[in-house]
N, C-alpha and C positions, 0 to 999 in steps of 0.2 A: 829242475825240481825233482824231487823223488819220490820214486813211479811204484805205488804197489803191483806187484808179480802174481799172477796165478799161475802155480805149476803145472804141467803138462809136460810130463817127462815120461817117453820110453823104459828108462833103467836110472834110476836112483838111490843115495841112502835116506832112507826117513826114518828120522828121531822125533818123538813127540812124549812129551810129559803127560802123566793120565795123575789129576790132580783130587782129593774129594771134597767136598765143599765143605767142611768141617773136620776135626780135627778127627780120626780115627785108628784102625789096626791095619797094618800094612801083610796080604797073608801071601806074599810071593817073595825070594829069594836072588840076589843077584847069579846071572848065570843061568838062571830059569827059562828053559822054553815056553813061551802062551799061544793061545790061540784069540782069536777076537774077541769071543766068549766069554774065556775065561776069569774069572773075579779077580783084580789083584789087591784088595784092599775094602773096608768097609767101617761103617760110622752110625750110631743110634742119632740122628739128626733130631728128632723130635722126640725124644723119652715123656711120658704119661705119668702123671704122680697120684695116689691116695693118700687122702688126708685120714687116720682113723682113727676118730675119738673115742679112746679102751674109755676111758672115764665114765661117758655116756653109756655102753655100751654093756659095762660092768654094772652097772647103778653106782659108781662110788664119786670120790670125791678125786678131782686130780693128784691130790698129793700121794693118796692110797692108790688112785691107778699106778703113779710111777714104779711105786714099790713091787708090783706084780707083773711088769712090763718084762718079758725075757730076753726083749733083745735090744742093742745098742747098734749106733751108728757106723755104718760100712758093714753090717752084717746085709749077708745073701739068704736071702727066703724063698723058700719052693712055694706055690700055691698050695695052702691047707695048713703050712704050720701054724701053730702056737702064738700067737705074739705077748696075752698075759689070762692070764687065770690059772685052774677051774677058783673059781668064787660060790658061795653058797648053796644053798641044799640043790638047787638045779643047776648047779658047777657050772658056773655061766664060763666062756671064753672067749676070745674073741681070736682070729685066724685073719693069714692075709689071705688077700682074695685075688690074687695071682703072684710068679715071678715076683721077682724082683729083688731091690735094695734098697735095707732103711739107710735115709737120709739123715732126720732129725729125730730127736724121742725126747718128751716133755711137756709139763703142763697138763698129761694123761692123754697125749696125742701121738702118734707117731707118723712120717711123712715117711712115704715108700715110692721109690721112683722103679716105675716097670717100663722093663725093656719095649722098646716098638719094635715093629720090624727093621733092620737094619738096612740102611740105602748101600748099595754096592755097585762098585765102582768097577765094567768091567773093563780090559784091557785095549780094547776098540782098534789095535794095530796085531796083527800077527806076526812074532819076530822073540828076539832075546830081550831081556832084563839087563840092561846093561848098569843102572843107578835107583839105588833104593831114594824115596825122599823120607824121612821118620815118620809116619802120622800122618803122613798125608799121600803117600803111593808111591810112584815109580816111574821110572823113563825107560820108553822101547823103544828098540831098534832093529830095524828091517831092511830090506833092499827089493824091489822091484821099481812096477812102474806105479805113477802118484797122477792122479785127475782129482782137480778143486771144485767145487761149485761153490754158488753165493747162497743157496740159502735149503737148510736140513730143519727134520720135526727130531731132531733129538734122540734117534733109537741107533743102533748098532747091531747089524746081523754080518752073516758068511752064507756067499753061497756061489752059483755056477752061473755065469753071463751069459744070458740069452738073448740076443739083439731083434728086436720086431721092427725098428725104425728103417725102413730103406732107405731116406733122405736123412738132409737135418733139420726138416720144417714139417715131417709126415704127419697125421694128428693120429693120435691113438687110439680106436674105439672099443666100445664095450664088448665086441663079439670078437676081437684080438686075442682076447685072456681066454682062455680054456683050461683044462685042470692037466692037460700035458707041460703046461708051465708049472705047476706047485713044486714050492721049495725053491726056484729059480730067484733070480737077480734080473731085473727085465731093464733092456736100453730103450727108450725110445725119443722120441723129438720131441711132442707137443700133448700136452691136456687139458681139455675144455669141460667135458661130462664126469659128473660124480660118480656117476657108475660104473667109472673106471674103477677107480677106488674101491669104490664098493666090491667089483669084484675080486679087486687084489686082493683086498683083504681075505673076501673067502674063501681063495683056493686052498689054502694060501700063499702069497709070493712070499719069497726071501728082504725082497725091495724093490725101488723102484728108482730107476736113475730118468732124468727128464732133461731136456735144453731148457726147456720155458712149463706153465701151467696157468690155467688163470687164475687171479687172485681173487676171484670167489671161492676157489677149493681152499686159501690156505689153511680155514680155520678146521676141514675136515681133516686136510692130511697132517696138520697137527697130532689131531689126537689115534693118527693110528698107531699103531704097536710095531708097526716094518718101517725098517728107515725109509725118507724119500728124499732125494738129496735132488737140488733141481742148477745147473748145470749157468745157465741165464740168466735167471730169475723168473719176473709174476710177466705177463702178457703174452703174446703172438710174437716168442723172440726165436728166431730159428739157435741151435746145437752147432758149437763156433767148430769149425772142419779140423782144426788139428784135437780137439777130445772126440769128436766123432769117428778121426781116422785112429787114433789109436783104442779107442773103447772095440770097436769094430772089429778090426784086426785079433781081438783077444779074445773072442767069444769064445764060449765051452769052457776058459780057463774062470776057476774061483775066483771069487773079487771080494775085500774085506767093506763095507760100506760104516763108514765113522758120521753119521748127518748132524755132526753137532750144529750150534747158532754157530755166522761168521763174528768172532768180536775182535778185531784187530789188538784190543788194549791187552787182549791177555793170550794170543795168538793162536787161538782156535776157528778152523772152518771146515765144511764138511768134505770131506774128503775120501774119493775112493781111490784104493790100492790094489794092485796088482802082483802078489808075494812072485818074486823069484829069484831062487838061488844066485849068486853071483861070488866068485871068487875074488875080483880086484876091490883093489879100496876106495871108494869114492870119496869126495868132497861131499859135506850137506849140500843142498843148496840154496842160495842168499834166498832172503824173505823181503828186501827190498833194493832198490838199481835206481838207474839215472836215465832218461830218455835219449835217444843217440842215434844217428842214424843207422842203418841196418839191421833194427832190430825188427823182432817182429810182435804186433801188437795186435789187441782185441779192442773191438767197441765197445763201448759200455751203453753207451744212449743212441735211440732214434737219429736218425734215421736208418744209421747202416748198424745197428745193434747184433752182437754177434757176430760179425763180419771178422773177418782175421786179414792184417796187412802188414806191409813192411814199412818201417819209417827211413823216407828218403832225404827229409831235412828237416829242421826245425825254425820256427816264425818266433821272432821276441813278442810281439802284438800284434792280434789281428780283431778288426773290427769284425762281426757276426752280426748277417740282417734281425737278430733278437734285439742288436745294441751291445749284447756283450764284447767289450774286450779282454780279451786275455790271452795269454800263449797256446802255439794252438803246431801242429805239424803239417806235413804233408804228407799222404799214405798213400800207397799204391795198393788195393782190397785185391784179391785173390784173382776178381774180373779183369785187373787190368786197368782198372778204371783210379784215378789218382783225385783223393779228394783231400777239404783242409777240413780237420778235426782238432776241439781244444783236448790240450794234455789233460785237462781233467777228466775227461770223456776214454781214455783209453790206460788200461794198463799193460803189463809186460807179458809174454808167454817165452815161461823158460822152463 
């Protein structure tokens, strides 16, 4: 069967499409160096309309509003011009009341579509522009090392790895954060108290990397403003040892943090990166594989969740004291210790 992969690579190439959700203006160039930050593209997702009856507005009749109407459809208006008059002894007018673009004029009405703020779409990979897409953004490409997690609130920063986690199961408490972290990238294992959070936010951190969090926080660290990308997912899941040993190992160096949602249909998940130069050409690498022995895999479900092992053969069917049957391995966990786990329960680390 075939085995979704979470990456956990050393040294890689990573290509990712930064897409906007509507149709927009692409403001980056093939060739172009970005940074995470950086905007490559942008779109009025939600434009605002007035409706303004000159007719009413004039005292006239719509047929004599039209007449007096200055401006036609696809014209651009600054807030204050003109749109019809002066009319009678108190030179009545009538003016748009921001921005914008008339749409329609008639009937002694005119529709003016005003600009919103524009959604922008920033770059979330630090690397080259290797593929424009028209109207809709761009494909970057970078090279270091790539760590996935299951589940991001959606925000994208940069900044310098700080590791507070000693283990992969430590819990992270409110008197950890100090303001000698602000601006940092913080690693840690486990969160249970809001007031972690709380004080992330305040210093404030760059982000926040996790193994596990409980799913009481998730609706707080939704809505913060710093990505938090959680490694496990929601419970008391320990921080699987090969993203432990390489997040670890790279501390002090920048880390770009992408926490988008996981959604496999359109192959986005949150993902941090580790930029470094590299001269050879690598291979992408695959986004999905086949189960086999000597590979090496991760848990996904209770009991040994997070756990990292090798697959030393595969079961066509095995009955499971739940009842379930289905295909299932045998792994050898990092202990030593060889237990049988179903394939669905495990994916690849490559």
């Amino acid at each position: 069967m075939l085995a979704p992969i979470t990456h956990i690579l050393p040294f890689t190439v990573i290509r990712r499409e930064r897409i906007l959700p509507g149709r927009g203006k692409v403001l980056v160039r093939a060739g172009q160096r970005v940074s995470s930050l950086d905007v490559i593209a942008e779109a009025n997702l939600r434009p605002e309309y007035f409706l303004l009856n000159v007719a009413r507005g004039l005292g006239l009749s719509p047929e004599r509003a039209d007449q007096l109407i200055q401006c036609q459809a696809g014209d651009h208006l600054a807030e204050g011009d003109m749109i019809a008059g002066p009319v009678g002894l108190a030179r009545r007018v009538v003016r748009t009341p921001s921005d914008g673009q008339v749409v329609l004029v008639g009937s002694g009405q005119v529709l003016i579509e005003v600009g919103s703020k524009p959604f922008q779409l920033q770059a979330g990979v630090p690397g080259e522009v290797v593929e424009l897409i028209p109207d809709m953004g761009a494909t970057i490409e970078t090279s270091g090392a790539l760590v996935q997690g299951v589940w991001g609130n959606g925000q994208i920063d940069f900044g310098v790895l700080v590791v507070l986690a000693k283990s992969t199961d430590q819990l992270l408490t409110p008197d950890q954060l100090d303001v000698s972290f602000r601006s940092s990238i913080i690693l840690a294992a486990r969160c249970e108290d809001q007031e972690v959070l709380k004080n992330a936010e305040e210093l404030p951190l760059r982000g926040l990397i996790l193994g596990s969090m409980s799913a009481s926080l998730a609706p707080i660290a939704a809505r913060m403003q710093m990505p938090v990308i959680l490694l496990e997912g929601f419970g008391n899941i320990p921080m699987n040892t090969a993203a432990f040993k390489l997040l670890t190992t790279n501390e002090r160096r920048e880390v770009a943090l992408t926490a988008e949602s996981w959604d496999p249909s359109i192959g986005t998940r949150p993902e941090i990166i580790i930029p470094m130069p590299g001269s050879e050409r690598l291979s992408l690498p695959q986004e999905t594989g086949t189960f086999s022995p000597d590979q090496q895999v991760r848990v996904l479900r209770a009991p040994y969740a997070g756990k990292v092992g090798v697959i030393l053969g595969l079961r066509g069917s095995v009955v499971f004291p739940s009842g379930l049957r289905t295909r299932a391995a045998d792994v050898r966990l990092e202990s030593g210790h060889t237990v049988v786990i179903p394939l669905a329960n495990l994916d690849l680390l490559a």
